[in-house]
C-alpha positions as CSV (number, residue, x, y, z in Angstrom):
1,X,0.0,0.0,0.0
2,X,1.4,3.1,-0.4
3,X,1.9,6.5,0.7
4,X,-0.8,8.1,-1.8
5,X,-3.6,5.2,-0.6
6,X,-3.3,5.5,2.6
7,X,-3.4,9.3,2.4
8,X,-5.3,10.3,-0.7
9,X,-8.6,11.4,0.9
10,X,-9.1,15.3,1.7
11,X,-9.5,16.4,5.0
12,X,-13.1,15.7,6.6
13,X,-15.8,17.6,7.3
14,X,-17.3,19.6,9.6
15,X,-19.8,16.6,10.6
16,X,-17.1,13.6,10.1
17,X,-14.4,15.0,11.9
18,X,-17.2,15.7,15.0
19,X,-18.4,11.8,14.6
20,X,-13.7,10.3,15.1
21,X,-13.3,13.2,18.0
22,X,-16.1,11.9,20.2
23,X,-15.3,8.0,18.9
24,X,-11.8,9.1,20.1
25,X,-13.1,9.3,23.0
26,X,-13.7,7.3,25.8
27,X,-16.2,4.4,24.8
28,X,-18.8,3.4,27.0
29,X,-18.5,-0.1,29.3
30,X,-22.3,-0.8,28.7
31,X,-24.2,-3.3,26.8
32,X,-24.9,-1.0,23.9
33,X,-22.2,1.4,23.5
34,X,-22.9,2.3,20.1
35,X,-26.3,3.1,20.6
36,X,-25.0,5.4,23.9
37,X,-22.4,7.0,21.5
38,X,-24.8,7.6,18.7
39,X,-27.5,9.3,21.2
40,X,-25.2,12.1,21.9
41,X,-24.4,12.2,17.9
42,X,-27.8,12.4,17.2
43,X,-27.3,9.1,14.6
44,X,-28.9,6.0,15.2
45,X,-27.1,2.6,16.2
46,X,-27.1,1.3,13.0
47,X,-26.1,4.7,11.6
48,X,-23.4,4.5,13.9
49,X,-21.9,1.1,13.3
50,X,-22.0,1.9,9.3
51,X,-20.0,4.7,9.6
52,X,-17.6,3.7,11.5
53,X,-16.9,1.0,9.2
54,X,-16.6,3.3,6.3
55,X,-14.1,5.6,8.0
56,X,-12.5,2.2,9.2
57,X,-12.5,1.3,5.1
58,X,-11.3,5.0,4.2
59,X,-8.2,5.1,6.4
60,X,-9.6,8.2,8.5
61,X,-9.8,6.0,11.5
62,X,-7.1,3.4,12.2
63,X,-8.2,1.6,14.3
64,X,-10.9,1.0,16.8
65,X,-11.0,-0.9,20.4
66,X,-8.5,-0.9,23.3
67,X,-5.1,1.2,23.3
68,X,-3.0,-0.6,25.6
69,X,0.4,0.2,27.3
70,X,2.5,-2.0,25.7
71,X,4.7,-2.5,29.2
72,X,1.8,-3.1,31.2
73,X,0.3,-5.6,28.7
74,X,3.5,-7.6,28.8
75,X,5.0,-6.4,25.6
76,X,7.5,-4.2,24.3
77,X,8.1,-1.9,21.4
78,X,11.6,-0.3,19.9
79,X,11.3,2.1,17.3
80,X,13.6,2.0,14.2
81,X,13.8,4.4,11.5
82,X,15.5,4.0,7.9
83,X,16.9,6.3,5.2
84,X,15.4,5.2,2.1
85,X,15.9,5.9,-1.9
86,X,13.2,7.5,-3.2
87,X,12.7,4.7,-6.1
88,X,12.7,1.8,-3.6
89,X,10.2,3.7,-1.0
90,X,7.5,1.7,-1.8
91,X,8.8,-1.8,-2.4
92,X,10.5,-1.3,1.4
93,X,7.0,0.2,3.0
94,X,5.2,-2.5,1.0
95,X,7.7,-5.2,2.9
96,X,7.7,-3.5,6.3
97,X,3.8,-3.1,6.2
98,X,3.4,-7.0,6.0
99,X,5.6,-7.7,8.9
100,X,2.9,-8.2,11.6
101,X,5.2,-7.1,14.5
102,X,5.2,-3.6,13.2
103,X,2.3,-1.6,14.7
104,X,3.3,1.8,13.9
105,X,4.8,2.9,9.9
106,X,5.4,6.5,9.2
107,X,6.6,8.4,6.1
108,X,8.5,11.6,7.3
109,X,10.2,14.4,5.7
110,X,14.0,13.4,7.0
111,X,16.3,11.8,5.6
112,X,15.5,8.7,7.5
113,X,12.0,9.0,6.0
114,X,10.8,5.9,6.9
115,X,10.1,5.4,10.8
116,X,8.5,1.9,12.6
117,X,7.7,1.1,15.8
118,X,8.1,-2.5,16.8
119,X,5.7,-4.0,19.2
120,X,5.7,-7.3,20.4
121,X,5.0,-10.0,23.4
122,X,9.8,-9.3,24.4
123,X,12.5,-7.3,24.1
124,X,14.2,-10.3,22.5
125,X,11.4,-10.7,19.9
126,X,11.6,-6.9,19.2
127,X,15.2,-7.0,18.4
128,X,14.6,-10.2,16.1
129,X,12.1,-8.2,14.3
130,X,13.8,-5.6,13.7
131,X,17.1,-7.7,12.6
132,X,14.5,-9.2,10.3
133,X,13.6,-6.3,8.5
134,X,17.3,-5.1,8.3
135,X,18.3,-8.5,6.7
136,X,14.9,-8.3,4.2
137,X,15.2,-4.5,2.7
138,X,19.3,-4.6,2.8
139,X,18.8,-0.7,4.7
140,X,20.8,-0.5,8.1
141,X,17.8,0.5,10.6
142,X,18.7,3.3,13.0
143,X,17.6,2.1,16.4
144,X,16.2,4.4,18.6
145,X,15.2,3.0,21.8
146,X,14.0,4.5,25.4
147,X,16.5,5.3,27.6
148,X,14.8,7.5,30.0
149,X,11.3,8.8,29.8
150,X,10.2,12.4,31.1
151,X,7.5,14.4,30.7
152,X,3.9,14.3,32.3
153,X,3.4,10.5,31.0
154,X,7.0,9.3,32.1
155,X,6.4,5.8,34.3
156,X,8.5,7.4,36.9
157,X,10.1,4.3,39.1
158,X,9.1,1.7,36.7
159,X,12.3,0.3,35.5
160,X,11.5,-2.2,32.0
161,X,11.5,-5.2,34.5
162,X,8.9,-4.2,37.0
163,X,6.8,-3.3,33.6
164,X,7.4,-6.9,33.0
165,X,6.4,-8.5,36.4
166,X,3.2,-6.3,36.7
167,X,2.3,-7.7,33.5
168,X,3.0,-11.2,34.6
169,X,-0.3,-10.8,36.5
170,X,-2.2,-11.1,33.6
171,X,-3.7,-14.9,34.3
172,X,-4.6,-16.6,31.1
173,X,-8.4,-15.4,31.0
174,X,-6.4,-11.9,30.6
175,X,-4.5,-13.2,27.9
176,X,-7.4,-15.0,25.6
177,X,-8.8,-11.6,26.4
178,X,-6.2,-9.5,25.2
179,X,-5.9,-11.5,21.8
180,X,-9.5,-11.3,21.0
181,X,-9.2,-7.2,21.0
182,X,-5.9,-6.5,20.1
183,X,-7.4,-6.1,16.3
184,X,-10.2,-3.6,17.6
185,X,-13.8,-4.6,19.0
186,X,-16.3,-5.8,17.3
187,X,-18.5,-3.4,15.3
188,X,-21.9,-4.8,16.3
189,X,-24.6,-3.7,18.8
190,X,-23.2,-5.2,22.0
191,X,-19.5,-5.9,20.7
192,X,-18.8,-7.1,24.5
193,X,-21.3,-9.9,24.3
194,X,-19.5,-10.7,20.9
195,X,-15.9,-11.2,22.7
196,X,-17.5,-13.0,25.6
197,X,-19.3,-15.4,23.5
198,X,-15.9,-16.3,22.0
199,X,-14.3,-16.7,25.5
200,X,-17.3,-18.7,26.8
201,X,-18.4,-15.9,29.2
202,X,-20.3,-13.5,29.8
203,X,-20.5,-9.5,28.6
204,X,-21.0,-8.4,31.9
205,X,-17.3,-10.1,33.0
206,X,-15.5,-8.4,29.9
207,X,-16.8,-5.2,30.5
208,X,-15.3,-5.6,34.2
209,X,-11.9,-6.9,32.9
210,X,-11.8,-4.0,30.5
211,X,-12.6,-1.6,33.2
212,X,-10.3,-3.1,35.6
213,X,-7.1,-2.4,32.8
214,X,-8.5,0.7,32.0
215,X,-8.1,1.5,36.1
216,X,-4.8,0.3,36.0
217,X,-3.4,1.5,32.9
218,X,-2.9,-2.0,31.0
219,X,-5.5,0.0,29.2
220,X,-5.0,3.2,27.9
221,X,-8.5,4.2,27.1
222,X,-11.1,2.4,24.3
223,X,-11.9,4.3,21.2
224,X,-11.2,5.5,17.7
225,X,-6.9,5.7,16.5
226,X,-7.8,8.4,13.8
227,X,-5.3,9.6,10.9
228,X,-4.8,12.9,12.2
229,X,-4.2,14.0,8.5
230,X,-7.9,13.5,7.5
231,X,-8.8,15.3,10.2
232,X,-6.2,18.2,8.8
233,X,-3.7,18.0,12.2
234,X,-0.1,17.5,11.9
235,X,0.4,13.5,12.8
236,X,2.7,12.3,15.5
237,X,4.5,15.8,14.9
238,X,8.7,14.9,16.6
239,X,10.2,17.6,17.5
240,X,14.1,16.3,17.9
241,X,17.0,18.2,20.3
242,X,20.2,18.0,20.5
243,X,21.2,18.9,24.2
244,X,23.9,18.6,26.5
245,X,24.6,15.5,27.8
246,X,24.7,17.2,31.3
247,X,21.8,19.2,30.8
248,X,19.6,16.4,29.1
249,X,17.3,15.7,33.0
250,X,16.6,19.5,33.5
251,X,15.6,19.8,29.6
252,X,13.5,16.6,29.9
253,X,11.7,17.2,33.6
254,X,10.8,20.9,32.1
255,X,8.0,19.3,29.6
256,X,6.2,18.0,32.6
257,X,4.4,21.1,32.9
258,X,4.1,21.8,29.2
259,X,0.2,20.7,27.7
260,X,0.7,19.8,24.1
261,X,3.8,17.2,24.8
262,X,2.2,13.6,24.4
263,X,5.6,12.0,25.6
264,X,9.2,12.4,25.6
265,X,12.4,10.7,25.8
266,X,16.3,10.6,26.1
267,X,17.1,8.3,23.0
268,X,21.1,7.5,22.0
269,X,22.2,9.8,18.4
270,X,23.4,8.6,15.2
271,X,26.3,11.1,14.4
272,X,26.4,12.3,11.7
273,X,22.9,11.9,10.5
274,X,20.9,11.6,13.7
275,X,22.5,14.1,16.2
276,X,19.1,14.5,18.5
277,X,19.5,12.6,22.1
278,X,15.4,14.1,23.0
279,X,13.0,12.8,21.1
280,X,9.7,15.2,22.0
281,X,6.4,13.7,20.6
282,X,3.9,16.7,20.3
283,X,0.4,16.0,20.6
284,X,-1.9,16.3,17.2
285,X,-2.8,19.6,16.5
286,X,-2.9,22.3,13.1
287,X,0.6,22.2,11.3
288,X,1.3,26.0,12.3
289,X,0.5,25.8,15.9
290,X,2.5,22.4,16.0
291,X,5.2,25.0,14.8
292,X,4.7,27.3,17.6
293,X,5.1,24.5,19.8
294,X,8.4,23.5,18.7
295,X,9.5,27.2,18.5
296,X,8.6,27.2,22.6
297,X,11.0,24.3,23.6
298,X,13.7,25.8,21.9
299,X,13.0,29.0,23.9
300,X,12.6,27.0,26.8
301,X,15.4,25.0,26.4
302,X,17.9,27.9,25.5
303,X,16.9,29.3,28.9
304,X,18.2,26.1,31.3
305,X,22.0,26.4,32.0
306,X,24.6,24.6,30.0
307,X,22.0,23.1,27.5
308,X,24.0,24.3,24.6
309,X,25.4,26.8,23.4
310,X,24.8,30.6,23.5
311,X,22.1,30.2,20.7
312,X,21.0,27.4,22.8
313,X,20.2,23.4,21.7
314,X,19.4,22.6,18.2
315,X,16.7,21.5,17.4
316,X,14.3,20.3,14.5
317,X,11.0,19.3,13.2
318,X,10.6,15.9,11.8
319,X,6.9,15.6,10.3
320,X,4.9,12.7,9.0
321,X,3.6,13.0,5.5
322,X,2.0,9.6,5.8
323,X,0.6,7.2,8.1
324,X,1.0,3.8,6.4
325,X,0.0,1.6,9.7
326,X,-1.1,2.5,13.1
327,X,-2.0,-0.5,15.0
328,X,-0.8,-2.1,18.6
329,X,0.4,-4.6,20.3
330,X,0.6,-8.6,18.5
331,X,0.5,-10.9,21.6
332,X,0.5,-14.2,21.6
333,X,-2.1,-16.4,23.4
334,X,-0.3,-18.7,24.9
């Protein structure tokens, strides 16, 4: 599939764009949460249901059902991104896209303009995955993973392995669970008595499991994964800084406060081509102001003490021009 597909369609309208925000949302835990959803629309249940599935066949949303944390689930993702030649873009995307490991595919406008996230049931499978893909294309990857998270969002003393053994609480009930949604709910009328009747159980128990990750943060929250660029937002908008090794913390704990940061991270650089060691992710939002945001962190990092030289850190803007694949976590049953 490539860039054009997945990307072709003009921004919605007025009406659309108000039917993914809400469905972004949280989704009801109730027997009928489409017909709860589609009250407040004003559509009917059927309505609903229909066009969701159109948007679903469009590419303006993504995805629909549980967003979970990866880490809490019992997974793990690395991100990778690759420098690719122009002619061989698509035969590369069209490779990635069918490797069922990778949840997240972005074109951006870099020089590595081709950036995946990885998320699987290990670390170890992770890594294989993304050996995999280096081996398939013949493209050296450059690997960017976590080393230190900040920001609002940051799991603050919750080192990888402590991610891991909360997970292991997840009995196998969880797990059969887990599999049934981790492709989106079902888009009937009660899509919870749908999941149950394929775990032999009943609605009223996967509504409470649901609840009870969504409590603890297994679960992010249920809803619509929109393409921002139907919607006419800058998608997954990076804004990348090179700072002092020294001054790295007091540039990372300063986005706490900040509203539009959607996560951050200290990553390792790539010298010469990669030279960024934080990795801001800037929430959706209209190109310009996405600008203006990225305009502010310099400003805010210029003013913290041995970030960087006198014209403070540098810094730049890595956009995505397409979303090719926006998924989550592939975990294994058993």
């Amino acid at each position: 599939m490539s860039s054009a597909q997945v990307n072709e369609a003009a921004p919605v309208d007025p009406p659309t764009a108000r039917i993914v925000l809400r469905l972004r949302g949280e989704f009801p835990l109730v027997e009928r949460p489409f017909a709860a959803v589609a009250a407040e629309l004003g559509l009917t249940e059927e309505a609903l249901i229909e066009r969701l599935r159109r948007l679903l066949a469009n590419g303006t949303v993504l995805r629909f059902g549980p967003l979970f944390c990866i880490q809490r689930a019992g997974g793990q993702a690395l991100s990778a991104a690759l420098s690719v030649p122009e002619e061989r873009f698509d035969e590369v995307a069209a490779r990635i896209l069918a490797v069922p490991e990778v949840a997240h595919l972005y074109r951006r406008a870099h020089r590595y303009n081709l950036w995946l996230l990885a998320a699987t049931p290990s670390a170890a499978e992770a890594e294989a995955t993304l050996d995999r893909i280096e081996r398939d294309v013949a493209i050296e990857l450059l690997r960017l993973p976590v080393l230190r998270e900040y920001g609002a969002g940051a799991r603050r003393g919750r080192s990888a392995g402590a991610e891991q053994a909360a997970a292991a609480g997840l009995d196998a009930f969880d797990r059969e669970l887990l599999a049934a949604v981790q492709s989106g709910l079902p888009l009937v009328a009660r899509p919870y008595e749908a999941l149950a009747a394929m775990l032999g159980t009943d609605g009223a128990t996967v509504c409470a499991r649901l609840g009870a990750w969504r409590a603890s943060g297994v679960v992010r929250r249920i809803g619509a994964v929109p393409n921002e660029l139907h919607l006419g937002l800058a998608a997954s908008p990076m804004s990348a800084w090179d700072v002092a090794d020294e001054a790295v913390d007091a540039c990372g704990e300063a986005l706490a406060a900040l509203p539009f940061i959607a996560h951050a991270s200290l990553r390792p650089r790539a010298l010469p081509a990669w030279p960024y060691n934080l990795v801001v992710m800037l929430k959706a939002a209209p190109r310009a102001e996405v600008l203006r945001q990225h305009e502010a962190l310099g400003a805010q990092f210029a003013a913290i003490p041995g970030a960087a030289g006198a014209g403070g850190p540098a810094g730049a803007l890595v956009e995505v021009t397409a979303v090719l694949k926006k998924t989550g976590l592939r975990i294994r049953e058993s």
